[in-house]
mmCIF file of the protein (N, C-alpha, C, O) and its ligand, coordinates in Angstrom:
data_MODEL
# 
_entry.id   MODEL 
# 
loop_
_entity.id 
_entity.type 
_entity.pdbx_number_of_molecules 
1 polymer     1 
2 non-polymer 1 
# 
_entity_poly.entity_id                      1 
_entity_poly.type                           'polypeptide(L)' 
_entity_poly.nstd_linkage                   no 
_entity_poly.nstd_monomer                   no 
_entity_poly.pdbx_seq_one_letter_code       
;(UNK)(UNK)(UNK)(UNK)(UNK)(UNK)(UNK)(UNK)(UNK)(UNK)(UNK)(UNK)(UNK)(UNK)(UNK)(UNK)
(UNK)(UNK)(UNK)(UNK)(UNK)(UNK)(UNK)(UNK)(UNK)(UNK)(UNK)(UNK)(UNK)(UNK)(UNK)(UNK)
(UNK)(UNK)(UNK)(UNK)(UNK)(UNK)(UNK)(UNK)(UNK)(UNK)(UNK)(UNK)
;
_entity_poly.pdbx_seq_one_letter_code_can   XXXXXXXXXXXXXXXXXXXXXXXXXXXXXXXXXXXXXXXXXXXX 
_entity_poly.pdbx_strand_id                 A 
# 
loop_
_entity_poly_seq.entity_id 
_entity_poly_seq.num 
_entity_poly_seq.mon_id 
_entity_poly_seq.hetero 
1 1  UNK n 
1 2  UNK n 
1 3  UNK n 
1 4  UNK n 
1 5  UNK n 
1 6  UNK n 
1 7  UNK n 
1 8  UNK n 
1 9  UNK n 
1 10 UNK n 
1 11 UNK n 
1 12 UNK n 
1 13 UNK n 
1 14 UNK n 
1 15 UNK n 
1 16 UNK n 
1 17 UNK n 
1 18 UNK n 
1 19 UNK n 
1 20 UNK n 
1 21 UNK n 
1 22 UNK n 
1 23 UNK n 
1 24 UNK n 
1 25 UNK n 
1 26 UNK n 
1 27 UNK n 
1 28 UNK n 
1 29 UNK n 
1 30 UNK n 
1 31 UNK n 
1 32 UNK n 
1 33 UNK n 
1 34 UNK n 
1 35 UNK n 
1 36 UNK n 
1 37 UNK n 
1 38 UNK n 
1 39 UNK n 
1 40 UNK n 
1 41 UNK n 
1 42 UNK n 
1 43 UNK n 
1 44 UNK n 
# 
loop_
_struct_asym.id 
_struct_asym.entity_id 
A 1 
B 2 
# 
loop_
_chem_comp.id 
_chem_comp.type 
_chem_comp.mon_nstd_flag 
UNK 'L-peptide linking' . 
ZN  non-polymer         . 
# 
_pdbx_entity_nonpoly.entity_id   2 
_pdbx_entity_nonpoly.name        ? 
_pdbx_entity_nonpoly.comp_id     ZN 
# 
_pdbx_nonpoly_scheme.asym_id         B 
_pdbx_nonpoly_scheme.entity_id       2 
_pdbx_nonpoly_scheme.mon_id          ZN 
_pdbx_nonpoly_scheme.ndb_seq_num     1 
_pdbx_nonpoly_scheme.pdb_seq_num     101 
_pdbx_nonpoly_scheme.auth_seq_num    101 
_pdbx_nonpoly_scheme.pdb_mon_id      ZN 
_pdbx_nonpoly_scheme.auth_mon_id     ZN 
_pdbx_nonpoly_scheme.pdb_strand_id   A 
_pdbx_nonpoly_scheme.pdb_ins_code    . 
# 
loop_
_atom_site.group_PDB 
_atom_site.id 
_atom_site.type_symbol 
_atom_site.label_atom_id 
_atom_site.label_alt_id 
_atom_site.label_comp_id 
_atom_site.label_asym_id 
_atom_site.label_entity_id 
_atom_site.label_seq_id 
_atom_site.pdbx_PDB_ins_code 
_atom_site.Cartn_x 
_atom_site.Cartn_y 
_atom_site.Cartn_z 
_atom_site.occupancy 
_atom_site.B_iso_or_equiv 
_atom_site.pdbx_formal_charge 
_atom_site.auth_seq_id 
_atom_site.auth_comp_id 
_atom_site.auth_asym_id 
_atom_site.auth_atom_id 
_atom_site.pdbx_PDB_model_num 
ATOM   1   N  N  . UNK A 1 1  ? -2.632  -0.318  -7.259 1.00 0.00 ? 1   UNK A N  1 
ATOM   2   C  CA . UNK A 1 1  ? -2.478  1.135   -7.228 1.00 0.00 ? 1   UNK A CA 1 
ATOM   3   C  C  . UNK A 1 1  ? -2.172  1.605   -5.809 1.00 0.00 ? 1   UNK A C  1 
ATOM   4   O  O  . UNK A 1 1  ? -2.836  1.238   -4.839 1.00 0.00 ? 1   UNK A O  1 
ATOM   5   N  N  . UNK A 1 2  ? -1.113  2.450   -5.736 1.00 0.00 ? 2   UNK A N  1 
ATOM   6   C  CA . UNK A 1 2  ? -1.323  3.075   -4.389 1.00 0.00 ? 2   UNK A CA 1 
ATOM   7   C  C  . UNK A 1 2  ? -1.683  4.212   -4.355 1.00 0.00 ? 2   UNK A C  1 
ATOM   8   O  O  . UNK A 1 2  ? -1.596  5.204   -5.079 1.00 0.00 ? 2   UNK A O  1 
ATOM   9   N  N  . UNK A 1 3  ? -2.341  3.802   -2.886 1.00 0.00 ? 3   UNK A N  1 
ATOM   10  C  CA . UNK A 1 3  ? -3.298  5.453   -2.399 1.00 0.00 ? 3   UNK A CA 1 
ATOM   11  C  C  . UNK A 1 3  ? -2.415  5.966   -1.481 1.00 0.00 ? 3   UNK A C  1 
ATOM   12  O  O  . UNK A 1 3  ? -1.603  5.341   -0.799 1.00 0.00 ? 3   UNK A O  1 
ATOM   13  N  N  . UNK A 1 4  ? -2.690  7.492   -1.517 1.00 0.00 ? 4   UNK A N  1 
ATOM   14  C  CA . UNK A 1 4  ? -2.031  8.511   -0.650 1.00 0.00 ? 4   UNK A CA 1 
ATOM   15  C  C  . UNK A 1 4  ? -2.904  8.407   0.254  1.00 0.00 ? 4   UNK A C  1 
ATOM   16  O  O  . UNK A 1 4  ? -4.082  8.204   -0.041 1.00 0.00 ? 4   UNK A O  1 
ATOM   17  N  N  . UNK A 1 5  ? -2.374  8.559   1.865  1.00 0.00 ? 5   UNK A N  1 
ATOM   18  C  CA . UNK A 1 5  ? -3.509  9.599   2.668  1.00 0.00 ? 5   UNK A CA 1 
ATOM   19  C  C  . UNK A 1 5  ? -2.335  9.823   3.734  1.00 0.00 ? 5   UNK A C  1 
ATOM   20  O  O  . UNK A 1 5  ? -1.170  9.435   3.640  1.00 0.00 ? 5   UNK A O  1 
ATOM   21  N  N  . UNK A 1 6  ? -3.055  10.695  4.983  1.00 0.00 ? 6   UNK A N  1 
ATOM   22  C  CA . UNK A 1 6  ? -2.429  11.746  5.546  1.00 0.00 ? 6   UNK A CA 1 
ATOM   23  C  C  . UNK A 1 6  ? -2.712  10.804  6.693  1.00 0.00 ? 6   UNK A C  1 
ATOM   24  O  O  . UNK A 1 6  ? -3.626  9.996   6.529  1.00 0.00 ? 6   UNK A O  1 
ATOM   25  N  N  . UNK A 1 7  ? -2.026  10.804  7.867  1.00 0.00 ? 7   UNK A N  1 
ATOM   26  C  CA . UNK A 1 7  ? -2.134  10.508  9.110  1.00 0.00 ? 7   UNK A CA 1 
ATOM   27  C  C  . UNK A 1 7  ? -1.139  10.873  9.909  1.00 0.00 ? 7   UNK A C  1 
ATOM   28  O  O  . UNK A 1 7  ? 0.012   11.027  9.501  1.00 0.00 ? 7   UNK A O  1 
ATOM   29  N  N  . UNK A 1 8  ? -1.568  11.068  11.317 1.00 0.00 ? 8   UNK A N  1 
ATOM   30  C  CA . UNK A 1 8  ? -0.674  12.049  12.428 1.00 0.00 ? 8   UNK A CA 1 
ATOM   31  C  C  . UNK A 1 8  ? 0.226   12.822  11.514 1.00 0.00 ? 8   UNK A C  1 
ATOM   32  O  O  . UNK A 1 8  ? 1.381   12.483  11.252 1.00 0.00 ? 8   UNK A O  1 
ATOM   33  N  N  . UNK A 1 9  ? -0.536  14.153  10.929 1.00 0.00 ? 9   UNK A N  1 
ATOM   34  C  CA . UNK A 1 9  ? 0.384   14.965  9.596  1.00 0.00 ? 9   UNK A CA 1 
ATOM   35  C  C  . UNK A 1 9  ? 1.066   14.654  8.878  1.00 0.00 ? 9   UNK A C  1 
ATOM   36  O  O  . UNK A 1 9  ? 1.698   15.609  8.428  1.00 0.00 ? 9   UNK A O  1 
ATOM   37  N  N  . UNK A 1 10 ? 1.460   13.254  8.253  1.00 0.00 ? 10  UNK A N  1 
ATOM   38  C  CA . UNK A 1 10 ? 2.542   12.783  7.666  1.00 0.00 ? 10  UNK A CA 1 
ATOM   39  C  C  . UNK A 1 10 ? 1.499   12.121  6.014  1.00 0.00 ? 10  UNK A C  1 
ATOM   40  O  O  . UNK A 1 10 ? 0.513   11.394  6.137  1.00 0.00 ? 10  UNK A O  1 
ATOM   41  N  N  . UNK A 1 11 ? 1.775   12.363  5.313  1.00 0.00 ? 11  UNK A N  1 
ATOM   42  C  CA . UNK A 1 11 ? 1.300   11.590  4.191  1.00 0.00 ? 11  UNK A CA 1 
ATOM   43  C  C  . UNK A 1 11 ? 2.037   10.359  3.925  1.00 0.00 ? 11  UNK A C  1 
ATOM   44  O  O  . UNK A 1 11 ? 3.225   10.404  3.608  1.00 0.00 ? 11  UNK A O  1 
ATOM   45  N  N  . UNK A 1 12 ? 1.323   9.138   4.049  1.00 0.00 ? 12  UNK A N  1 
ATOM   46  C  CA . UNK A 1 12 ? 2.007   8.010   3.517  1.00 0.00 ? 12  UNK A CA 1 
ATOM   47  C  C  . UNK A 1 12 ? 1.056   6.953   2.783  1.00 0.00 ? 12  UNK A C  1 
ATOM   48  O  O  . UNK A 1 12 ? -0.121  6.668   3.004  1.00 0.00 ? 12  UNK A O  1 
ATOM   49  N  N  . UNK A 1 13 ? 1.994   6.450   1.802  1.00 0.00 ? 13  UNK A N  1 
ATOM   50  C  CA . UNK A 1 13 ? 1.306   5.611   0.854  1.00 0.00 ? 13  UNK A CA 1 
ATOM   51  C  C  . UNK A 1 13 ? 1.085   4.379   0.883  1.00 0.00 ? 13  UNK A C  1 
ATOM   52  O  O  . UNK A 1 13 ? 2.048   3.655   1.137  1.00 0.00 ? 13  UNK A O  1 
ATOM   53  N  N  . UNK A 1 14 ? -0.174  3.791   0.648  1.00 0.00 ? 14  UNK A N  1 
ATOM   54  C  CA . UNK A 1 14 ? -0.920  2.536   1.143  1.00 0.00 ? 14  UNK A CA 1 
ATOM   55  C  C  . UNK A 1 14 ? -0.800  1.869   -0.222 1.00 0.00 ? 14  UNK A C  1 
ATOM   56  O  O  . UNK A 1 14 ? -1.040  2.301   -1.349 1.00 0.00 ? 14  UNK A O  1 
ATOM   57  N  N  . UNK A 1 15 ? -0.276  0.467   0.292  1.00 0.00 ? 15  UNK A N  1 
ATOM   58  C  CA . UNK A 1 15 ? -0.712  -0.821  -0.653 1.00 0.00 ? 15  UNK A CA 1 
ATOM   59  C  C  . UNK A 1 15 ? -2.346  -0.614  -0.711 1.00 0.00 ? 15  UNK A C  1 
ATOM   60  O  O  . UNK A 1 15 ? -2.993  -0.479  0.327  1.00 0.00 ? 15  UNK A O  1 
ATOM   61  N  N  . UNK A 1 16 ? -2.930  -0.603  -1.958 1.00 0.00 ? 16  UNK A N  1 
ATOM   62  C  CA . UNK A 1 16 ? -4.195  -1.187  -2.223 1.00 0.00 ? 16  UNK A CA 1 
ATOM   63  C  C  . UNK A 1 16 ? -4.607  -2.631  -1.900 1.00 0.00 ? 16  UNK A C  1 
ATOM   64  O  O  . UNK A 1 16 ? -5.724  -3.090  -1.664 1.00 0.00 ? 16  UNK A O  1 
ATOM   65  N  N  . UNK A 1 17 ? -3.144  -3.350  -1.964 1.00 0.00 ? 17  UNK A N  1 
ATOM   66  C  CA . UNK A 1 17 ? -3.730  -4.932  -2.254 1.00 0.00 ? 17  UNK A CA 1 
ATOM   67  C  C  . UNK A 1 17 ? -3.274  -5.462  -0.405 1.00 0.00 ? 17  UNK A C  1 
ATOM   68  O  O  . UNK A 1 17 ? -3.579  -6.359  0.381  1.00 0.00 ? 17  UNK A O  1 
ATOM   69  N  N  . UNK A 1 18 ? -2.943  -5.007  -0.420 1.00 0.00 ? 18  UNK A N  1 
ATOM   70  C  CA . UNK A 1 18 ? -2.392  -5.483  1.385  1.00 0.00 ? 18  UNK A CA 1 
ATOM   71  C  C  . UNK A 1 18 ? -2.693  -4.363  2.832  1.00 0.00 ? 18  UNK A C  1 
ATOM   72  O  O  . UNK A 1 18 ? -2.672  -4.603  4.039  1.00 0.00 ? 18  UNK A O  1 
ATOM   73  N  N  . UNK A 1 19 ? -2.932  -3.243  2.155  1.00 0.00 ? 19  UNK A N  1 
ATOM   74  C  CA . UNK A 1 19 ? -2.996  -2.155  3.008  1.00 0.00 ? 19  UNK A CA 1 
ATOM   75  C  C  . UNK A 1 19 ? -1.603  -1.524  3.690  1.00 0.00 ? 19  UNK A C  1 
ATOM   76  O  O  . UNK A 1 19 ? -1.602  -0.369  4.115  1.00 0.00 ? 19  UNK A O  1 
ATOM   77  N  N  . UNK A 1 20 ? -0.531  -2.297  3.752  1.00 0.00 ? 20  UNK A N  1 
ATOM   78  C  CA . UNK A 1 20 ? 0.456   -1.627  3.641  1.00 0.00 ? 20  UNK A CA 1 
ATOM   79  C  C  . UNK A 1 20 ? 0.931   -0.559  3.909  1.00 0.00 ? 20  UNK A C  1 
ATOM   80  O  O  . UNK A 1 20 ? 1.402   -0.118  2.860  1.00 0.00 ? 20  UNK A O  1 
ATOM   81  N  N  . UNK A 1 21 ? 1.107   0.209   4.803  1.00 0.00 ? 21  UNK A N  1 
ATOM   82  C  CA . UNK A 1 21 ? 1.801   1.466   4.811  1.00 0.00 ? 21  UNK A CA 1 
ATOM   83  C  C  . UNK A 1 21 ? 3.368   1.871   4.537  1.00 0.00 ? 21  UNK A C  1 
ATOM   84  O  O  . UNK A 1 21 ? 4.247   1.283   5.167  1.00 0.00 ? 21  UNK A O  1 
ATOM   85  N  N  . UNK A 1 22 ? 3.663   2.787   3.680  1.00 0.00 ? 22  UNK A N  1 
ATOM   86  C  CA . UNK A 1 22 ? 4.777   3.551   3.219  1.00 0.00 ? 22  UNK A CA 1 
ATOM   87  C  C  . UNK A 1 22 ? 4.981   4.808   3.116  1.00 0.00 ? 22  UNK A C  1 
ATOM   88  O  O  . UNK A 1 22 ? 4.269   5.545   2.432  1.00 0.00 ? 22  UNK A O  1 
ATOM   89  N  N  . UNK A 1 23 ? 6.224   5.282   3.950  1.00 0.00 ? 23  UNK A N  1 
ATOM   90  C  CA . UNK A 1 23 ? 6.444   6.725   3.674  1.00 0.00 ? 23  UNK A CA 1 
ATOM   91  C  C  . UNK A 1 23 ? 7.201   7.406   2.680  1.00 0.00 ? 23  UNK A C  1 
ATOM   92  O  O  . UNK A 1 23 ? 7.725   8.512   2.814  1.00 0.00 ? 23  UNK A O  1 
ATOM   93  N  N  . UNK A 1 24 ? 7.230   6.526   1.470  1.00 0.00 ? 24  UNK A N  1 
ATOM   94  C  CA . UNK A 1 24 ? 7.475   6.912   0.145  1.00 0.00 ? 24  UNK A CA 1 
ATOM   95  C  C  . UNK A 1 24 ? 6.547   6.430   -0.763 1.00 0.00 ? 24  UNK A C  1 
ATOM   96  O  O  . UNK A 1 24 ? 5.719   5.545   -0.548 1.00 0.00 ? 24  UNK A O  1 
ATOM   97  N  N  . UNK A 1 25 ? 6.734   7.092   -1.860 1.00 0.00 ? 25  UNK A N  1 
ATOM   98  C  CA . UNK A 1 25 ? 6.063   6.637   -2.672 1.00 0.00 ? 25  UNK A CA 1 
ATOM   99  C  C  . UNK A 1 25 ? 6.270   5.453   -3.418 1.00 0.00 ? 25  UNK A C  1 
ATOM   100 O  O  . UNK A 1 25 ? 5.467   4.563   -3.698 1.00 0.00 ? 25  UNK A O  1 
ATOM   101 N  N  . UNK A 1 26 ? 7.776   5.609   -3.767 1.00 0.00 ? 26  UNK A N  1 
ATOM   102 C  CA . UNK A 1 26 ? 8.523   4.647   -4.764 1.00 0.00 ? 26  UNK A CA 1 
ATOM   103 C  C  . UNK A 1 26 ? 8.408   3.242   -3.808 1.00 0.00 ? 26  UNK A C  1 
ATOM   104 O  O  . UNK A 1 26 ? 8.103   2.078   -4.070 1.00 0.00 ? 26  UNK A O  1 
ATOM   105 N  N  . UNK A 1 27 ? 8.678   3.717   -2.975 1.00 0.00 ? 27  UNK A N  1 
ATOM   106 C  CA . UNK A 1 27 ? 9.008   2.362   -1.737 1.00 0.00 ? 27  UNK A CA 1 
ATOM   107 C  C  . UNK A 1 27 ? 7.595   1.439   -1.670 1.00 0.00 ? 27  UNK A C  1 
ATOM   108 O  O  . UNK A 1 27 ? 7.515   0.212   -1.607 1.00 0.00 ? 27  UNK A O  1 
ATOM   109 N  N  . UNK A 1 28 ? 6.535   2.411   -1.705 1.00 0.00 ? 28  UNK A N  1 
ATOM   110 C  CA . UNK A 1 28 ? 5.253   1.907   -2.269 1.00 0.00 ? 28  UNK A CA 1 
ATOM   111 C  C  . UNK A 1 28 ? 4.407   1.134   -3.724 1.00 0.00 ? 28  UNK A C  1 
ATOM   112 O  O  . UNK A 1 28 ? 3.515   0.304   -3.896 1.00 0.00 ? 28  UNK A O  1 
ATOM   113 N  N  . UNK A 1 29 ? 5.206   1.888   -4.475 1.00 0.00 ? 29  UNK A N  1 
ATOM   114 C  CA . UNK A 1 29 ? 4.677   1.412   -5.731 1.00 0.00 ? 29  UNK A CA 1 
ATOM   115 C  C  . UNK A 1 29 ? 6.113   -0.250  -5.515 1.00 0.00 ? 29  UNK A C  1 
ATOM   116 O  O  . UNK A 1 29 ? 5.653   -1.389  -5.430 1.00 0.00 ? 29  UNK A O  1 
ATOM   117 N  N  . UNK A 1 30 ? 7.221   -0.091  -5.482 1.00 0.00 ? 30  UNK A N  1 
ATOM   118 C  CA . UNK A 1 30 ? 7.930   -0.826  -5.479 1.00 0.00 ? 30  UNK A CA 1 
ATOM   119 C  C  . UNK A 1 30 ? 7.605   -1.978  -5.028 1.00 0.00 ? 30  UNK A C  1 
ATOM   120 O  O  . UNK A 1 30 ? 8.008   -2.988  -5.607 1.00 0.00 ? 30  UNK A O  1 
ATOM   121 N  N  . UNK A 1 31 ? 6.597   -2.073  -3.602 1.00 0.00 ? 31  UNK A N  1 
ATOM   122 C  CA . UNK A 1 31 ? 5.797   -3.193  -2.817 1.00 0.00 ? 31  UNK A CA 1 
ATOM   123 C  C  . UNK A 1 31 ? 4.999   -3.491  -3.491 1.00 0.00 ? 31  UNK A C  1 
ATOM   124 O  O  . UNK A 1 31 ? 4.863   -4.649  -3.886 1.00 0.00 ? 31  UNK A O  1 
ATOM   125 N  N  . UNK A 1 32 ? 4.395   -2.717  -3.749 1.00 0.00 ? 32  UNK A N  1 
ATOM   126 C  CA . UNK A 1 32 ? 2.977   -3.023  -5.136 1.00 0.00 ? 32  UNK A CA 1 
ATOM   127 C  C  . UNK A 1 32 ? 3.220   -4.250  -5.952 1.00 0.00 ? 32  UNK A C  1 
ATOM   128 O  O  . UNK A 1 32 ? 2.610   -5.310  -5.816 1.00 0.00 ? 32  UNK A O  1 
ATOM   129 N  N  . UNK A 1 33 ? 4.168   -4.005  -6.811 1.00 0.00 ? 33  UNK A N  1 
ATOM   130 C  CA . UNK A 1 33 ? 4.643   -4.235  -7.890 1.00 0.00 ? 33  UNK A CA 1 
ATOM   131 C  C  . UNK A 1 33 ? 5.036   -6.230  -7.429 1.00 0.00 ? 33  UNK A C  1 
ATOM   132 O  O  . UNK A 1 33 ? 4.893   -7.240  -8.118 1.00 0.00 ? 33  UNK A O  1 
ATOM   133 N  N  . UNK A 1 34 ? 5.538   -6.047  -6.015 1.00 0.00 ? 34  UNK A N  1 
ATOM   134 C  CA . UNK A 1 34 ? 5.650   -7.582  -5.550 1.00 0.00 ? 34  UNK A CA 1 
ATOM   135 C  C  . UNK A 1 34 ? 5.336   -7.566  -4.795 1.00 0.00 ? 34  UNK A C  1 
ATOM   136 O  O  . UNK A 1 34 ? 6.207   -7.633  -3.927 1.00 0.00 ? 34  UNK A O  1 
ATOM   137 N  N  . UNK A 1 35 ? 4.051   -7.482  -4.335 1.00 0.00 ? 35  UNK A N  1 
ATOM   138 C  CA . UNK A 1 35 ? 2.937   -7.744  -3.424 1.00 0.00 ? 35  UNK A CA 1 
ATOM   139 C  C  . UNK A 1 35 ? 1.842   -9.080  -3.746 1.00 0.00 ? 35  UNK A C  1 
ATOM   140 O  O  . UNK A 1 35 ? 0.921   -8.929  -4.549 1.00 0.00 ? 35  UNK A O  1 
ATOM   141 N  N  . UNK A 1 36 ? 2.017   -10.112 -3.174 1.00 0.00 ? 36  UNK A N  1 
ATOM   142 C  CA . UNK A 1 36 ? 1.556   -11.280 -3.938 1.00 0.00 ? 36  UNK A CA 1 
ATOM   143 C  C  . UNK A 1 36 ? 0.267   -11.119 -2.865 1.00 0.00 ? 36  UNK A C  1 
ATOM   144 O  O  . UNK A 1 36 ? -0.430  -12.102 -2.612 1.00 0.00 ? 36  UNK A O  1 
ATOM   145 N  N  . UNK A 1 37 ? 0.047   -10.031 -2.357 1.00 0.00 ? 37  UNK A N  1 
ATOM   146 C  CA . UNK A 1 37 ? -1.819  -10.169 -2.362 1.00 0.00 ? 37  UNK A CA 1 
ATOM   147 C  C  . UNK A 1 37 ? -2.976  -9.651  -3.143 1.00 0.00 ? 37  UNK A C  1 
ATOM   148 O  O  . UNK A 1 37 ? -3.022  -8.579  -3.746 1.00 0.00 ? 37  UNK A O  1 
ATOM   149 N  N  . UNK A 1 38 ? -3.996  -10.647 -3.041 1.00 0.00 ? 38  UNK A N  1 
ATOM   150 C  CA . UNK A 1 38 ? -4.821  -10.233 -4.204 1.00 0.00 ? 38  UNK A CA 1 
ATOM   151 C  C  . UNK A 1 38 ? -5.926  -9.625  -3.784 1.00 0.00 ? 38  UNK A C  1 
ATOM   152 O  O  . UNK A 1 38 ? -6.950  -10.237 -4.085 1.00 0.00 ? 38  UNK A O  1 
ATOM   153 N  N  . UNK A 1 39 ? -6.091  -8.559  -3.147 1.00 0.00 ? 39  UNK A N  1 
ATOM   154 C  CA . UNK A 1 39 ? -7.362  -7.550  -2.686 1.00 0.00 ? 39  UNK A CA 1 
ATOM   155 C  C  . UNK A 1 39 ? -7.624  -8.748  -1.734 1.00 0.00 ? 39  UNK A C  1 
ATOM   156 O  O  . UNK A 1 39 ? -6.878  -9.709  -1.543 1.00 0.00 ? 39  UNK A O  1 
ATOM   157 N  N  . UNK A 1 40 ? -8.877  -8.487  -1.155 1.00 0.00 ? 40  UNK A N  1 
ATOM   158 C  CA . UNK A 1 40 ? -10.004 -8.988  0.247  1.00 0.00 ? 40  UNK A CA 1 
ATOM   159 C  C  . UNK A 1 40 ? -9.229  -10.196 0.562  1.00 0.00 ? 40  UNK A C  1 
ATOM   160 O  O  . UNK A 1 40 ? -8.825  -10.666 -0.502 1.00 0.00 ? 40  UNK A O  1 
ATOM   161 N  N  . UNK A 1 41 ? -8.787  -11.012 1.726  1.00 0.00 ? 41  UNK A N  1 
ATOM   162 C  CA . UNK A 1 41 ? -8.823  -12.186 1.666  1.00 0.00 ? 41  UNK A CA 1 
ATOM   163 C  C  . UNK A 1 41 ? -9.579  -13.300 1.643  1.00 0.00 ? 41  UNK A C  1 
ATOM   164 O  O  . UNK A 1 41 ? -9.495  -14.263 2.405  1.00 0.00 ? 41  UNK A O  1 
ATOM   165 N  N  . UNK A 1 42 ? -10.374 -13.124 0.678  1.00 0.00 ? 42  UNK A N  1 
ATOM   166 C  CA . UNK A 1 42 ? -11.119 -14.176 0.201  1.00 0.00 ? 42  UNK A CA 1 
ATOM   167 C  C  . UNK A 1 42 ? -10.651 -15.838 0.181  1.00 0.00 ? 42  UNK A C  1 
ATOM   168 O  O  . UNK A 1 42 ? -11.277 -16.801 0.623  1.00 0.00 ? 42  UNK A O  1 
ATOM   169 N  N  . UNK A 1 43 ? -9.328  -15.801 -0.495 1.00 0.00 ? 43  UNK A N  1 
ATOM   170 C  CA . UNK A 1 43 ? -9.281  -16.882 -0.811 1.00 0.00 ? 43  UNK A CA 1 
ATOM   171 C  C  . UNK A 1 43 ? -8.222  -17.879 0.614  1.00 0.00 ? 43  UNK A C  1 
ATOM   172 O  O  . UNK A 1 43 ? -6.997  -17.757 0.651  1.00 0.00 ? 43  UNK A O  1 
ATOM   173 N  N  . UNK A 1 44 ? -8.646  -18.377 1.176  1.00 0.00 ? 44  UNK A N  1 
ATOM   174 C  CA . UNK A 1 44 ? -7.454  -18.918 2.550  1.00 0.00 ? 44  UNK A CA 1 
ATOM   175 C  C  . UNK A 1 44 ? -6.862  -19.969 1.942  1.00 0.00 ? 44  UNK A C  1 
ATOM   176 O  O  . UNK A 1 44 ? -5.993  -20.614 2.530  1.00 0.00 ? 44  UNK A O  1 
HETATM 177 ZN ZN . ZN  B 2 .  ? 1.011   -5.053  -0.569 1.00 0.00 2 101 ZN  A ZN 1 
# 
C-alpha cells in the first residue's frame, strides 16, 4: 500500500514495503506493484 505524507510542503508517496519516495502517486503504486521487498529486512 502506499502512504501519502507531506514533507518540505510537497506531498509525496511512500513505498510501504521499501520506504521509497514518490512524487506521484501512480509512479508509486506502479513501484509497489514491482517492488520485490518484503516489509522489515528481516530476512538477509
Ligand atoms: Zn518499494
Amino acid at each position: 500500500m502506499v502512504v501519502q505524507t507531506e514533507r518540505d510542503d510537497m506531498t509525496w508517496y511512500e513505498c510501504e514495503k521499501c520506504g521509497l519516495l514518490f512524487d506521484d502517486r501512480d509512479d508509486a503504486s506502479q513501484h509497489e506493484e514491482n517492488c520485490d521487498s518484503e516489509g522489515p529486512s528481516y530476512i538477509q
